[in-house]
N, CA, C and O atoms as a Maestro MAE file, in Angstrom:
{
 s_m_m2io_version
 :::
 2.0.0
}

f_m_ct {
 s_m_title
 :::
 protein
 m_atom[220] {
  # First column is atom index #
  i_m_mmod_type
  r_m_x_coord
  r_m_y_coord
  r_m_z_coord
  i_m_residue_number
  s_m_chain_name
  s_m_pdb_residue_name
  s_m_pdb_atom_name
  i_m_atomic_number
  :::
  1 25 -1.508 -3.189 -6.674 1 A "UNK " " N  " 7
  2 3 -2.349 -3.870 -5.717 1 A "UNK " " CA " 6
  3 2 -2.015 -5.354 -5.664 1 A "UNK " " C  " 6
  4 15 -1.628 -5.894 -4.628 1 A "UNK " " O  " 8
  5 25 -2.152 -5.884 -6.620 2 A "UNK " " N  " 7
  6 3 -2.167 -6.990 -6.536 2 A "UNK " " CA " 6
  7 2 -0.234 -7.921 -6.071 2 A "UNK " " C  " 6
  8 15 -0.109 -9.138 -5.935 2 A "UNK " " O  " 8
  9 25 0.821 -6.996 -5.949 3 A "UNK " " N  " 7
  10 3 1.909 -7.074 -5.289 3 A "UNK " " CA " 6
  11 2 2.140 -7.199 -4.286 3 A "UNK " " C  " 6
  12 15 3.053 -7.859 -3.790 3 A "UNK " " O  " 8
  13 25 1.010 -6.321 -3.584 4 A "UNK " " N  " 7
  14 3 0.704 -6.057 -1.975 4 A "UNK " " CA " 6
  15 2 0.026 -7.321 -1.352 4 A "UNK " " C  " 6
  16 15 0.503 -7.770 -0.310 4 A "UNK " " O  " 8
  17 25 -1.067 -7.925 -1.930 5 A "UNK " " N  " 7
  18 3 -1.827 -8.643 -1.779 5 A "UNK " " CA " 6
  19 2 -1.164 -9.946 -1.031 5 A "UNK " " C  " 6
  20 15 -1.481 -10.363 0.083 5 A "UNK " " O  " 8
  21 25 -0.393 -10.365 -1.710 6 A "UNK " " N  " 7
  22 3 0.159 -12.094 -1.191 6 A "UNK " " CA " 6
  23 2 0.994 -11.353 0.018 6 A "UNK " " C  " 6
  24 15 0.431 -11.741 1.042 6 A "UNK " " O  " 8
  25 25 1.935 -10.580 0.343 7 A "UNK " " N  " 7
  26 3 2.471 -9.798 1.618 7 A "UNK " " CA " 6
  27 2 1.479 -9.791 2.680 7 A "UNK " " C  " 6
  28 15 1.662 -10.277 3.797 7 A "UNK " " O  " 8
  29 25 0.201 -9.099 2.196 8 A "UNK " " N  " 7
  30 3 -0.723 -8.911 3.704 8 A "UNK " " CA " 6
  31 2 -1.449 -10.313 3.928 8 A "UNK " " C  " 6
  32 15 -2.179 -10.350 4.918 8 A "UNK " " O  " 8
  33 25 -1.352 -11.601 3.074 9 A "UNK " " N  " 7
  34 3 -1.768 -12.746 3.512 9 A "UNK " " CA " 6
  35 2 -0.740 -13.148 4.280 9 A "UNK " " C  " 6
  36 15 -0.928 -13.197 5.495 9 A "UNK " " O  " 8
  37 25 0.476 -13.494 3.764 10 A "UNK " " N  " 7
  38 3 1.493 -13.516 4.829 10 A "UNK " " CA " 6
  39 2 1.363 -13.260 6.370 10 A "UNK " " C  " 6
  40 15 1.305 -13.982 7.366 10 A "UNK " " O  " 8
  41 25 1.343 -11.823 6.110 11 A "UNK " " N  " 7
  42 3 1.211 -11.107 7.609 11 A "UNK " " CA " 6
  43 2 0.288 -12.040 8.239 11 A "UNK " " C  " 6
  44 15 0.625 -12.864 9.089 11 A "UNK " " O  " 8
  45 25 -1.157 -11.842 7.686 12 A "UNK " " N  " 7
  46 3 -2.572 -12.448 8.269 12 A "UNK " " CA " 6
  47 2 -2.199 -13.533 8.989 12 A "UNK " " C  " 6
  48 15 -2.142 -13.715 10.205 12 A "UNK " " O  " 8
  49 25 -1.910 -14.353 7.896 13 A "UNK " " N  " 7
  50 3 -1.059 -16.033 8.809 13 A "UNK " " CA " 6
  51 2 -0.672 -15.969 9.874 13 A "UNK " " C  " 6
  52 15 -1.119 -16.384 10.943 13 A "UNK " " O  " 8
  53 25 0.749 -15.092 9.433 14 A "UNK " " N  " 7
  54 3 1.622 -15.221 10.820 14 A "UNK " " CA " 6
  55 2 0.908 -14.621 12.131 14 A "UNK " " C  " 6
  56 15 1.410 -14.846 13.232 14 A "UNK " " O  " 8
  57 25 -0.346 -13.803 12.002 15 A "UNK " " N  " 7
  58 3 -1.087 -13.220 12.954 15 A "UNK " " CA " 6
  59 2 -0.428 -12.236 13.610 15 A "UNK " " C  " 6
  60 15 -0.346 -12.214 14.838 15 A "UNK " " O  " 8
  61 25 0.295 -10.999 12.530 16 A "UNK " " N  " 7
  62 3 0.927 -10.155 12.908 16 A "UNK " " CA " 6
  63 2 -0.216 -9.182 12.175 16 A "UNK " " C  " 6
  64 15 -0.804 -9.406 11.118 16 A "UNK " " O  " 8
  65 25 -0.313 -8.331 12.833 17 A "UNK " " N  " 7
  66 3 -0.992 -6.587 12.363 17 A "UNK " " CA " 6
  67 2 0.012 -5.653 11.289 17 A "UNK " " C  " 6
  68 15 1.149 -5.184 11.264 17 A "UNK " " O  " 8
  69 25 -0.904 -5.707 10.650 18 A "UNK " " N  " 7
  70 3 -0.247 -5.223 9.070 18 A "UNK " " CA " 6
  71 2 -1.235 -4.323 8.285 18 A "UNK " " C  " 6
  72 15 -2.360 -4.802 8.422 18 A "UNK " " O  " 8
  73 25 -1.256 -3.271 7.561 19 A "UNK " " N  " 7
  74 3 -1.804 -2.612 6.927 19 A "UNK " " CA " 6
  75 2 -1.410 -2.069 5.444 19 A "UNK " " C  " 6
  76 15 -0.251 -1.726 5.676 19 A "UNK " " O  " 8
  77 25 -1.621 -1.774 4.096 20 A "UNK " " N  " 7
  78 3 -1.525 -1.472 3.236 20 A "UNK " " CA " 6
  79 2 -1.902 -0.120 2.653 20 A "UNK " " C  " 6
  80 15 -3.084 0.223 2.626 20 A "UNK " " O  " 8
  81 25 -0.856 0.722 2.147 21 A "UNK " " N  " 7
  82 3 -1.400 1.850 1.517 21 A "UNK " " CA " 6
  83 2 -1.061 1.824 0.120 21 A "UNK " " C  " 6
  84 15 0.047 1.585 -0.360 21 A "UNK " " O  " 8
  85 25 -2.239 2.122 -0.541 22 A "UNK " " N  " 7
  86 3 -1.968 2.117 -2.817 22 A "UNK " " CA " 6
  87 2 -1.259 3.216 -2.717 22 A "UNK " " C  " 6
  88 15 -1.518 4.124 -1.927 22 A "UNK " " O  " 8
  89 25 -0.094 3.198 -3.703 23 A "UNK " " N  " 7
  90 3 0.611 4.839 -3.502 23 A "UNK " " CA " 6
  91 2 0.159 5.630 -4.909 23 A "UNK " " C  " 6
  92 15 -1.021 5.304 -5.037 23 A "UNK " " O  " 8
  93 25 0.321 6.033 -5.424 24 A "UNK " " N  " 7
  94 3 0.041 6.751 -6.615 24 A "UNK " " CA " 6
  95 2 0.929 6.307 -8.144 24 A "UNK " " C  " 6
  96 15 0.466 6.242 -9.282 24 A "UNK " " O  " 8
  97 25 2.190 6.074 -7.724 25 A "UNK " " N  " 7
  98 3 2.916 5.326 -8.884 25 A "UNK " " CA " 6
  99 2 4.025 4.190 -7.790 25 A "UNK " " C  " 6
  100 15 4.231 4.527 -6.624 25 A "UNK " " O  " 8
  101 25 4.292 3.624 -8.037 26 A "UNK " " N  " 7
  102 3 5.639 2.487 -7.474 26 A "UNK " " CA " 6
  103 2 7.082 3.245 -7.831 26 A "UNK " " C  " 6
  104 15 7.529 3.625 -8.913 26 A "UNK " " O  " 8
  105 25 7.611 3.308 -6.519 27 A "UNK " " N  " 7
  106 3 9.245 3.904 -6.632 27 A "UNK " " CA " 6
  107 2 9.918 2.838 -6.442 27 A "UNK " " C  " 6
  108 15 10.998 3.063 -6.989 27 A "UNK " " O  " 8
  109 25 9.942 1.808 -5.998 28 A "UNK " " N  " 7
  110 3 10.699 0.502 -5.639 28 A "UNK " " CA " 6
  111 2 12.040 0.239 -6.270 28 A "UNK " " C  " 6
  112 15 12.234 -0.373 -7.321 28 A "UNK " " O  " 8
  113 25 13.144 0.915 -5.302 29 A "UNK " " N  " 7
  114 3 14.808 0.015 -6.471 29 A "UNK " " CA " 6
  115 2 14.580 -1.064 -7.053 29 A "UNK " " C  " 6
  116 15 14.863 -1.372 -8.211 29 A "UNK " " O  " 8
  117 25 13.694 -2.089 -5.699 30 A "UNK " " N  " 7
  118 3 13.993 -3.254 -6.871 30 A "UNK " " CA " 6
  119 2 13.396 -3.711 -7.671 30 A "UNK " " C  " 6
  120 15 13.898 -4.483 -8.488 30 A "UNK " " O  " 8
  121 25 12.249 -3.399 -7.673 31 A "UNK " " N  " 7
  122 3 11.133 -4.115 -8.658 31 A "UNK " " CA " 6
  123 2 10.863 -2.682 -9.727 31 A "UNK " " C  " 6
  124 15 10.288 -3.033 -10.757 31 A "UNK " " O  " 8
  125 25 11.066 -1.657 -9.693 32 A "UNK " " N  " 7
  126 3 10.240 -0.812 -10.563 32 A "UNK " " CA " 6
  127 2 11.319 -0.170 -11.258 32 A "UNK " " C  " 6
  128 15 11.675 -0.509 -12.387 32 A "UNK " " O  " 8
  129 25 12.073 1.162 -10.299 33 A "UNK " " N  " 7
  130 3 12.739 1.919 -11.180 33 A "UNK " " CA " 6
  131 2 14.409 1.877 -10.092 33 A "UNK " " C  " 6
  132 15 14.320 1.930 -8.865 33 A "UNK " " O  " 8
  133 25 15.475 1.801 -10.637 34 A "UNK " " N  " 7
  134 3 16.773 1.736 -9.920 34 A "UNK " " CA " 6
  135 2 16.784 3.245 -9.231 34 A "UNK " " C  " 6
  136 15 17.750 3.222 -8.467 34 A "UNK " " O  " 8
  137 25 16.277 4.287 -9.169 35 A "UNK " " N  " 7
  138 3 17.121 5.536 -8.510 35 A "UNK " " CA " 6
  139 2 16.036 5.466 -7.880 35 A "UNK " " C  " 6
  140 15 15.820 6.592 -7.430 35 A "UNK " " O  " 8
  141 25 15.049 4.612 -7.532 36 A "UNK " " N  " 7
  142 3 14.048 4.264 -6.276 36 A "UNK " " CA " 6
  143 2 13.230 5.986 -5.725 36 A "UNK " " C  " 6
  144 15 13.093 6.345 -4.555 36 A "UNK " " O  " 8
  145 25 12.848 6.695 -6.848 37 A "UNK " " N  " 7
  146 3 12.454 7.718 -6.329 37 A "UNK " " CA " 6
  147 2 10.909 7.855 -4.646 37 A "UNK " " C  " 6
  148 15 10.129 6.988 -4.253 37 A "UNK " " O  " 8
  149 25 11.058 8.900 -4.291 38 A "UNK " " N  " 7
  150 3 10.364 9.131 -3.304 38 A "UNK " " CA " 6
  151 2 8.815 8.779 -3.686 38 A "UNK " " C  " 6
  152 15 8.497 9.286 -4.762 38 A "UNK " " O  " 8
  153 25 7.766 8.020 -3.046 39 A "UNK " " N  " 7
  154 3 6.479 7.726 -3.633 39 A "UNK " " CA " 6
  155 2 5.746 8.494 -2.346 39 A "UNK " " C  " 6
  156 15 6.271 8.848 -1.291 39 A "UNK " " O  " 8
  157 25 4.364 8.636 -2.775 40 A "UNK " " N  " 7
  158 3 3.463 9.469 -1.766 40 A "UNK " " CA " 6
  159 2 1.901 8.663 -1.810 40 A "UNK " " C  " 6
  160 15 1.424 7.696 -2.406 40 A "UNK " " O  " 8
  161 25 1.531 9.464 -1.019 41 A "UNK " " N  " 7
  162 3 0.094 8.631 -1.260 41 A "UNK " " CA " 6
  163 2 -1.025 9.715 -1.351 41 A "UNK " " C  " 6
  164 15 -0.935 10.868 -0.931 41 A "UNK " " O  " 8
  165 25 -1.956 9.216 -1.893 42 A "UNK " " N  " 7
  166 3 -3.122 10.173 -2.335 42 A "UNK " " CA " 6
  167 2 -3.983 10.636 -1.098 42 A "UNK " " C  " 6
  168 15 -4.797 9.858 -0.602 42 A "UNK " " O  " 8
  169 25 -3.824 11.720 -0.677 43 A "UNK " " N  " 7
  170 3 -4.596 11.648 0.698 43 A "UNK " " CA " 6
  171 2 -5.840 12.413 0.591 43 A "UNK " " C  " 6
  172 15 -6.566 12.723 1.536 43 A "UNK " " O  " 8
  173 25 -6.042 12.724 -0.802 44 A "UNK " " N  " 7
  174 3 -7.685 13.059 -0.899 44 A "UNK " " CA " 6
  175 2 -8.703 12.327 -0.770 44 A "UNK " " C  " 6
  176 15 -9.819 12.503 -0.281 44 A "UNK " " O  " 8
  177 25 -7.719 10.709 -1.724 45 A "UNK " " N  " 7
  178 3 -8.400 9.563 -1.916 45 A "UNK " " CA " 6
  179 2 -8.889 8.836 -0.784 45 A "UNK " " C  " 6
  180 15 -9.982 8.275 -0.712 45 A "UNK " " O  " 8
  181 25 -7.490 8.915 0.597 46 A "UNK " " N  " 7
  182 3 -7.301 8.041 1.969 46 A "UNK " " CA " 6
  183 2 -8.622 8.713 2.731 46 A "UNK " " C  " 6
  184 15 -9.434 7.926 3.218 46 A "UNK " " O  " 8
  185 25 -8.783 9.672 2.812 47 A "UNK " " N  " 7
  186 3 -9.979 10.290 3.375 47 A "UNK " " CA " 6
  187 2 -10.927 9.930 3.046 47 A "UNK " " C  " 6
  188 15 -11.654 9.424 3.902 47 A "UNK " " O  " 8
  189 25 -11.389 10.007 1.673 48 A "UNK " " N  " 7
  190 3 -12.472 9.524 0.929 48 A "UNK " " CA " 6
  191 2 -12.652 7.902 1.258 48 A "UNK " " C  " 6
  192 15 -13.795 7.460 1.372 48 A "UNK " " O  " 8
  193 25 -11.926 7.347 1.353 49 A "UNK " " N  " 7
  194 3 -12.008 6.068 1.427 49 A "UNK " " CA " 6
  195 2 -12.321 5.913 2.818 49 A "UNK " " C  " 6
  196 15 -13.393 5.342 3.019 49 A "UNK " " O  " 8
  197 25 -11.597 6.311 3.954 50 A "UNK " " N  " 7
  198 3 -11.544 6.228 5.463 50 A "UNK " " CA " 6
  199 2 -13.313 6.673 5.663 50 A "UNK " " C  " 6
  200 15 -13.989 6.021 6.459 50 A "UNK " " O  " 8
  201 25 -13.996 7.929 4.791 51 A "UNK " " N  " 7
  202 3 -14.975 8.321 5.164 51 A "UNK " " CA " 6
  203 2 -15.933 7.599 5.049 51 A "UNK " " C  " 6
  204 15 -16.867 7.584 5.851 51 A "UNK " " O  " 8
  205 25 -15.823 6.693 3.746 52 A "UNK " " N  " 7
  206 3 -16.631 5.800 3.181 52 A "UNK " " CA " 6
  207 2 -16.849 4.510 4.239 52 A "UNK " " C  " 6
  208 15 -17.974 4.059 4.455 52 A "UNK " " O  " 8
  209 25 -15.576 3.942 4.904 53 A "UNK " " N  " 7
  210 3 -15.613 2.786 4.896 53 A "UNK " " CA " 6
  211 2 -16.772 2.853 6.786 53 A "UNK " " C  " 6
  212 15 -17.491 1.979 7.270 53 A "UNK " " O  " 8
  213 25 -16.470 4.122 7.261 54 A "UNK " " N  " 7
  214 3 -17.484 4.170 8.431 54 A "UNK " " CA " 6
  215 2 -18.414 3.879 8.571 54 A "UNK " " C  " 6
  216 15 -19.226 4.275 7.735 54 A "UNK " " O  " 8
  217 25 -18.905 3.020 9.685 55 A "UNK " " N  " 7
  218 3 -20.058 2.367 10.265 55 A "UNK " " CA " 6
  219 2 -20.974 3.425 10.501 55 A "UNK " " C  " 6
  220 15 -22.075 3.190 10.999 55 A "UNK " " O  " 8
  :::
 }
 m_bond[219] {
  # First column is bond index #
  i_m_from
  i_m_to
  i_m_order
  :::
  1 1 2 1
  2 2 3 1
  3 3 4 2
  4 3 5 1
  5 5 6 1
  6 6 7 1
  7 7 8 2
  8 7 9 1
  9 9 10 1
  10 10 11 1
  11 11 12 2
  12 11 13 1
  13 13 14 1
  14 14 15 1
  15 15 16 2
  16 15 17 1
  17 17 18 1
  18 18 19 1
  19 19 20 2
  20 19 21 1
  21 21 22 1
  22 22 23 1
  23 23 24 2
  24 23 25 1
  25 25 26 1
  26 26 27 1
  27 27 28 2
  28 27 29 1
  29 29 30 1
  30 30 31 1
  31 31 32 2
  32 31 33 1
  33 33 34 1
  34 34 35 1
  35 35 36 2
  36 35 37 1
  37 37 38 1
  38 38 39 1
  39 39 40 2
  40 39 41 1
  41 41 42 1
  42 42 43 1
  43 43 44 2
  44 43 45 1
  45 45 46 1
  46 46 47 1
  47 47 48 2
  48 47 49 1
  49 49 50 1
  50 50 51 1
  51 51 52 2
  52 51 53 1
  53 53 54 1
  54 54 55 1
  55 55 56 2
  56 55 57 1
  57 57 58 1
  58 58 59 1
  59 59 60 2
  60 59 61 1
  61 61 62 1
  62 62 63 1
  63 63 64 2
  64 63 65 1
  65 65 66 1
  66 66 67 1
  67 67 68 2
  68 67 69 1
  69 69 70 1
  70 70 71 1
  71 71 72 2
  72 71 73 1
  73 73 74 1
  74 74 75 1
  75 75 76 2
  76 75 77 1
  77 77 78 1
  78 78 79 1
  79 79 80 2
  80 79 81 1
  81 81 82 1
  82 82 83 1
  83 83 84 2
  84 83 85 1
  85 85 86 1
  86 86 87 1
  87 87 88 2
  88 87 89 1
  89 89 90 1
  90 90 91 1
  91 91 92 2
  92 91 93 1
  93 93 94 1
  94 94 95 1
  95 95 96 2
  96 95 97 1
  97 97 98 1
  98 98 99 1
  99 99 100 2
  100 99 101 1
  101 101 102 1
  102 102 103 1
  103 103 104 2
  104 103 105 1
  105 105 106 1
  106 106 107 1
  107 107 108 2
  108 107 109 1
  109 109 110 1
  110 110 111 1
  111 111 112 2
  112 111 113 1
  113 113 114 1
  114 114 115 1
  115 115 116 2
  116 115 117 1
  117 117 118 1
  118 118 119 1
  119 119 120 2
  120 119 121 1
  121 121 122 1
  122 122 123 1
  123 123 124 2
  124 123 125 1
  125 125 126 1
  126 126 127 1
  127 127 128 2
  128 127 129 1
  129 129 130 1
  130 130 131 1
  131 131 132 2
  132 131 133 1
  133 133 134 1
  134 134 135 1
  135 135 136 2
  136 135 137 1
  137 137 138 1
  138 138 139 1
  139 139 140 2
  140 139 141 1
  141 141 142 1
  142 142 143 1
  143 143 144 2
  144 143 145 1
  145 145 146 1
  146 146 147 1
  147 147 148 2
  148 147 149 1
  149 149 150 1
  150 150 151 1
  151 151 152 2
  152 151 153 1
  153 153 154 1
  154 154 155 1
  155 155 156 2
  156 155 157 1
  157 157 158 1
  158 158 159 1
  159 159 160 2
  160 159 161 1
  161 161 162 1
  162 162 163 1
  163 163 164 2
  164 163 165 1
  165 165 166 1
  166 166 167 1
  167 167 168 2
  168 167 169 1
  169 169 170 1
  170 170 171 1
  171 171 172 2
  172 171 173 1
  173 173 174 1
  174 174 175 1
  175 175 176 2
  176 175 177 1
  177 177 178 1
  178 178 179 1
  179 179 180 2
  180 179 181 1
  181 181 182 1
  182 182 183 1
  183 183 184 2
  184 183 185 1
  185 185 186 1
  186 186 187 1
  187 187 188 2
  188 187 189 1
  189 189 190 1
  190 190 191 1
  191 191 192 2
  192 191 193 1
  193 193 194 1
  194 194 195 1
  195 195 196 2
  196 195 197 1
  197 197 198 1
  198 198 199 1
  199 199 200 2
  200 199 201 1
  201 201 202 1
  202 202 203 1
  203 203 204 2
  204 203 205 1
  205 205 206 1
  206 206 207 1
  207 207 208 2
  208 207 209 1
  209 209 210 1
  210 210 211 1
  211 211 212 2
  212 211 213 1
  213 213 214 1
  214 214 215 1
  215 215 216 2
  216 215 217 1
  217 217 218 1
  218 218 219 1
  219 219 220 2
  :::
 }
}
């Protein structure tokens, strides 16, 4: 999370539309692991969260 964080201020600034998803572990060549495996996202959680965050 907190990797993501200074990126979507960025965006904000520049007043470009930007969004963030937490993935479940970090595959990243460059920052995490070199054979940069495939990452996914929790979509039990994205729901849960999407359901929650409704007006």
């Amino acid at each position: 999370m907190l990797n993501i964080l200074p990126g979507g201020y960025d965006m904000r600034s520049g007043r470009i539309a930007s969004q963030c998803l937490l993935l479940d572990y970090p595959g990243c060549k460059k920052h995490w692991d070199p054979k940069g495996p495939p990452t996914a996202i929790n979509e039990d959680l994205l729901v849960r969260i999407i359901v929650t965050a409704r007006p």
